[in-house]
C-alpha positions as CSV (number, residue, x, y, z in Angstrom):
1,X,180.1,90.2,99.3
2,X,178.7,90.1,95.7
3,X,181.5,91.5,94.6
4,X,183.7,88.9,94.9
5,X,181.4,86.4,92.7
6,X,181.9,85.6,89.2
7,X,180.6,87.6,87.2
8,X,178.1,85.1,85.1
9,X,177.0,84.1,89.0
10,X,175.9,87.7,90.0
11,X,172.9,89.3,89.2
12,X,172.4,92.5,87.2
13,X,171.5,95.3,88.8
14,X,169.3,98.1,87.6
15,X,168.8,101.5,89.3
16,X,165.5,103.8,89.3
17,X,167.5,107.1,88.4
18,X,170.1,105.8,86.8
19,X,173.0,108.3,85.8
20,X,173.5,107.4,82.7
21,X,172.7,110.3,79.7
22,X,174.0,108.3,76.6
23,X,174.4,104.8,75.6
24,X,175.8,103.3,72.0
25,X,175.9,100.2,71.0
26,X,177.8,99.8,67.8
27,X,179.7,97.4,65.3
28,X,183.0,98.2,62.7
29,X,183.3,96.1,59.7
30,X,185.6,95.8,57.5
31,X,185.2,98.9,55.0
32,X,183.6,98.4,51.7
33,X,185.0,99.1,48.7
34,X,182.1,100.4,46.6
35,X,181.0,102.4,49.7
36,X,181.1,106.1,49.2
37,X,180.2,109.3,51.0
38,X,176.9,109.6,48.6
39,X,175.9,106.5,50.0
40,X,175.3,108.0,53.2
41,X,172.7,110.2,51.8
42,X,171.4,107.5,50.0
43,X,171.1,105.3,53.1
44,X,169.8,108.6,55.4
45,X,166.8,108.8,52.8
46,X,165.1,105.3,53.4
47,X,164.6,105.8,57.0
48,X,162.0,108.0,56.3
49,X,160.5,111.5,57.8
50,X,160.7,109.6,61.6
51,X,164.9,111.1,61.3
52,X,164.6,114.6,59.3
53,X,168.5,115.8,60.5
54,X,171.5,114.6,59.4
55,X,175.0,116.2,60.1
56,X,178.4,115.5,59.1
57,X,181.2,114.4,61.4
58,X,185.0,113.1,61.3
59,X,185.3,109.3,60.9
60,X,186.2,107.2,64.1
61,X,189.4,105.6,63.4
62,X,189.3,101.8,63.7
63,X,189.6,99.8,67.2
64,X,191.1,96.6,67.6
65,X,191.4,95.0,70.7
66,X,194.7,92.8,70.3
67,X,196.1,90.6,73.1
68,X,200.0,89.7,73.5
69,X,203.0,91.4,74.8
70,X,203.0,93.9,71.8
71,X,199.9,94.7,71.4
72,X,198.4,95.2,74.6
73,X,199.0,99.1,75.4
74,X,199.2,100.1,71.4
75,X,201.4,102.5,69.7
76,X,201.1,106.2,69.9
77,X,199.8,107.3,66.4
78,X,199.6,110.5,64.7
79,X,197.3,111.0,61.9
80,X,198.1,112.9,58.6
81,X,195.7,111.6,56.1
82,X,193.9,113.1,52.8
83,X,191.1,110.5,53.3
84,X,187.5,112.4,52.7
85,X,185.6,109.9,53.8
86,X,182.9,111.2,56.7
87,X,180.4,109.4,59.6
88,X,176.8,110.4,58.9
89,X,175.1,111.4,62.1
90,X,171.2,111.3,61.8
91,X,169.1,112.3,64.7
92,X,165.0,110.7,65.2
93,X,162.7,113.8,65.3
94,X,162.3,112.9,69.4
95,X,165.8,113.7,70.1
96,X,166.8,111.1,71.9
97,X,167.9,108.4,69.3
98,X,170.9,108.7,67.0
99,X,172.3,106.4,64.0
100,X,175.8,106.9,63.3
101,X,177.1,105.3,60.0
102,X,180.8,105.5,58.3
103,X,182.7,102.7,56.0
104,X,183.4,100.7,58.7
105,X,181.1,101.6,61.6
106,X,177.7,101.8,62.2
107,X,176.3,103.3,65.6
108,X,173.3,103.2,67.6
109,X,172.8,105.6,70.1
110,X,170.1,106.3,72.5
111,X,170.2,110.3,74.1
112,X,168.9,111.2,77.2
113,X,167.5,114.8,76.3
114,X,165.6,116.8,78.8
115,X,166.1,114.1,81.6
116,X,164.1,111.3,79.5
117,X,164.3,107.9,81.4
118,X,166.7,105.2,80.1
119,X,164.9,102.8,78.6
120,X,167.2,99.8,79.5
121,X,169.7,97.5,77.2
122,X,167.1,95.3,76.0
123,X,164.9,98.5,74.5
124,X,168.2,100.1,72.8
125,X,169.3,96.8,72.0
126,X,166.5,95.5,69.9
127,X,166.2,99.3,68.3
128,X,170.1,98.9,67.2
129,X,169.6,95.5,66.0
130,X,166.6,96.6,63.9
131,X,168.6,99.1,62.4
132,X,171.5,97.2,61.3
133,X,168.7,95.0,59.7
134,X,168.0,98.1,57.6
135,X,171.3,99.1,57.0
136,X,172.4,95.4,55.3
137,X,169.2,95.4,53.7
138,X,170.2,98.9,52.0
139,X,173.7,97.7,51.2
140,X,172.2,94.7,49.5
141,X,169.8,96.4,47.4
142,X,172.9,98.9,46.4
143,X,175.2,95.9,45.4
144,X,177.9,97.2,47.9
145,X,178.8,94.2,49.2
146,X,178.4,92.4,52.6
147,X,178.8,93.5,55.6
148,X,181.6,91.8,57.5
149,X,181.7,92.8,61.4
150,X,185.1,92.6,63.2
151,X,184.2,94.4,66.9
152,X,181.6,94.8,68.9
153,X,181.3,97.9,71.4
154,X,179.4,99.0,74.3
155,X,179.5,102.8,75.6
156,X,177.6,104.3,78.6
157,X,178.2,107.8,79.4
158,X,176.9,108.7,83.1
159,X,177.1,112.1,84.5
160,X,177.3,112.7,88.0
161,X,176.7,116.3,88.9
162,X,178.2,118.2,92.0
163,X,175.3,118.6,94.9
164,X,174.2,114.9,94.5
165,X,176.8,112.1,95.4
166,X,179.3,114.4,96.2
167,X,180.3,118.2,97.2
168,X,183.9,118.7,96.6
169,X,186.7,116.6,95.7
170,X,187.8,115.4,98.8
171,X,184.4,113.4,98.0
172,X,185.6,111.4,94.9
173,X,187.9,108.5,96.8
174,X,184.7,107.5,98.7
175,X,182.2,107.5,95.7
176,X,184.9,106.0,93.1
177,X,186.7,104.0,95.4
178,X,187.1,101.0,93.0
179,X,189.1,103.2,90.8
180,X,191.9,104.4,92.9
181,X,190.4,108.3,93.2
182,X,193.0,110.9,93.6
183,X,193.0,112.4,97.0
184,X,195.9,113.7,99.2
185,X,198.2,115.8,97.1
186,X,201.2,117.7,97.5
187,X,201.9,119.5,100.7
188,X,200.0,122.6,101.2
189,X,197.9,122.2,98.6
190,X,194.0,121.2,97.7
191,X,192.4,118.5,94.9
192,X,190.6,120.9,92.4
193,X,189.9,119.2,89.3
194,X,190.7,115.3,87.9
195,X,191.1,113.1,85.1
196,X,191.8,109.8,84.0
197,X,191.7,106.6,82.0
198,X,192.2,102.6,83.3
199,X,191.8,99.6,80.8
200,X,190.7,96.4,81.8
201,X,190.7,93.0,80.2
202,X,187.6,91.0,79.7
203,X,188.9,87.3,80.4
204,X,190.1,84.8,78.9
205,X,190.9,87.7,76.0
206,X,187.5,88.3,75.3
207,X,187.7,91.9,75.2
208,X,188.5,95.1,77.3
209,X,186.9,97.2,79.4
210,X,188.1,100.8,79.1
211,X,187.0,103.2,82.2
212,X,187.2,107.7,81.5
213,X,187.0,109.9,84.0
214,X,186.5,113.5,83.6
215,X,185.6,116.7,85.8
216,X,184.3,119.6,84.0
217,X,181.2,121.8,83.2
218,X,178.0,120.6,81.8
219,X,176.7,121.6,78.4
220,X,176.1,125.2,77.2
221,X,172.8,125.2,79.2
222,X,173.7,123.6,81.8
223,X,177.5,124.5,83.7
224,X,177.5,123.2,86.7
225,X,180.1,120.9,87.6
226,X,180.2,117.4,87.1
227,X,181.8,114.2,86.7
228,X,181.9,112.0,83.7
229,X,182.3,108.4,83.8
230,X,182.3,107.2,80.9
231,X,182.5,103.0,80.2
232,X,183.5,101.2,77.2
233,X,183.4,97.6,76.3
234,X,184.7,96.3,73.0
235,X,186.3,92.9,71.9
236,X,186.8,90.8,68.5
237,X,185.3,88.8,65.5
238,X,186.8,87.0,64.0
239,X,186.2,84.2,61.2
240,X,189.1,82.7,61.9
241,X,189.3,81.9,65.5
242,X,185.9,82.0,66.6
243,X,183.6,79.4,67.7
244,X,180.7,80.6,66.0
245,X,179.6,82.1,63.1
246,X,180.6,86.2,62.6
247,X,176.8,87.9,63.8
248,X,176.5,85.4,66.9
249,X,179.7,86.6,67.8
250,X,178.6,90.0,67.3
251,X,175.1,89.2,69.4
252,X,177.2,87.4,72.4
253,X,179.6,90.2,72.3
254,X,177.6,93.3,72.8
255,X,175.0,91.2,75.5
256,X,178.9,90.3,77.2
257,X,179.9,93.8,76.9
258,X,176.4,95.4,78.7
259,X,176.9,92.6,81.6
260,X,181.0,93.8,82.1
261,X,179.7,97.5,81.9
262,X,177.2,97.2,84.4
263,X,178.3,95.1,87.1
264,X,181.7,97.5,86.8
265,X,179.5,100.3,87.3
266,X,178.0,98.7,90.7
267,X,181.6,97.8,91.4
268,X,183.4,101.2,91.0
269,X,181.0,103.6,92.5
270,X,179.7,103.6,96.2
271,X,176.8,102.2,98.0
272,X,176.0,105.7,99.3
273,X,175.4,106.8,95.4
274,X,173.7,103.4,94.5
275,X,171.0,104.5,97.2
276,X,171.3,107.7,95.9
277,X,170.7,106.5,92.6
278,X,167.6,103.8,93.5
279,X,169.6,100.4,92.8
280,X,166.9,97.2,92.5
281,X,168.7,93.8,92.0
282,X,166.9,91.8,89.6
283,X,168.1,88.3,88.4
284,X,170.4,88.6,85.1
């Protein structure tokens, strides 16, 4: 079957209803010095009246993706900090795009509001690239320094309501077989509700793969039940080690981290939903 193939020999598929409701592509960097939370209002004004909303949000704490016997499950952390720095979250007037920028991070996200059709990784690629263009040019022109990217990141969020793949939980072993679904429990008793988390690495060390599942309610207009699968690829850059230059690094990552994220996809979820869900195999 396919899914025994290596992964650079299988083709990508694509899907005509595709579940997915979010995707972010996204680099950190190592934080600039001069950088400062005025500079995100600064930034937010150049991209003109095409994004008129901007809200503020905690900062993500940095991700690294280490490798060896220590580092490979991280430490538990707790945070206690008086740092006031924020993420800047501006929204494009059509809703459905989303630039997320912190010192240290800077986000692209496409939104799938009201049902909109995804319009594929190239599309939100070249949009993400095109604004990170902006955003060095803006640090330049501010004399805050260079921006120095250490990880790259992929994120698709899919959400797979009840009534279309699957009815109850007894359902979720056959749709997310590749993940090991819950299903009997203890004596006397019936599967009600779900969660959890498996972390993958992207090999030889070139990253990890980090898999979410939720059950829960939708939004506050919407709360009918539904799964969330949510799929994360990230890895390092690195000056140091790596075999090319920092922003080729960053390019091959994010292109790597689509290809991991979708050919997991196929491989975690059934062939009942992919026909569900329209899947067309095109050559990647």
């Amino acid at each position: 079957m396919t899914r025994t193939r290596p992964m650079q020999s299988r083709s990508l598929p694509k899907f005509r209803r595709p579940p997915v409701i979010e995707t972010i592509i996204g680099v950190q960097f190592d934080p600039l010095p001069k950088f400062r939370n005025a500079h995100l209002g600064a930034f937010w004004t150049t991209l003109g009246q095409d994004w008129p909303r901007v809200s503020d949000a905690p900062t993500l704490e940095p991700q690294f993706e280490r490798f060896g016997e220590g580092d490979r499950w991280g430490k538990l952390r707790f945070k206690v900090t008086q740092d006031p720095s924020t993420r800047a979250r501006i929204e494009h007037a059509d809703g459905t795009q989303m630039i997320q920028v912190q010192n240290g991070r800077f986000h692209y996200n496409w939104l799938g509001k009201g049902g909109g059709q995804y319009p594929h990784y190239p599309n939100v690629r070249a949009a993400f690239d095109c604004q990170l263009a902006h955003f060095r040019s803006f640090l330049a022109s501010s004399a805050l320094g260079e921006l120095r990217p250490n990880q790259w990141e992929v994120t698709y969020l899919n959400h797979i309501p009840k009534g279309t793949v699957w009815q109850t939980p007894a359902d979720w072993p056959a749709l997310l077989a590749g993940l090991a679904a819950p299903s009997a429990g203890p004596a006397s008793t019936r599967l009600e509700s779900a969660a959890g988390e498996w972390h993958y690495e992207i090999p030889p060390q070139l990253g990890r793969l980090h898999v979410q599942l939720v059950h829960g309610k939708g939004s506050e207009t919407d709360d009918g039940e539904l799964l969330q699968l949510t799929l994360t690829a990230r890895g390092p850059i690195s000056e140091q080690t790596g075999p090319t230059d920092t922003w080729t690094q960053l390019s091959n990552g994010l292109d790597l981290g689509h290809r991991v994220i979708v050919l997991a996809f196929l491989d975690l979820t059934s062939d009942a939903a992919h026909e569900f869900w329209g899947l067309i195999h095109e050559n990647g």
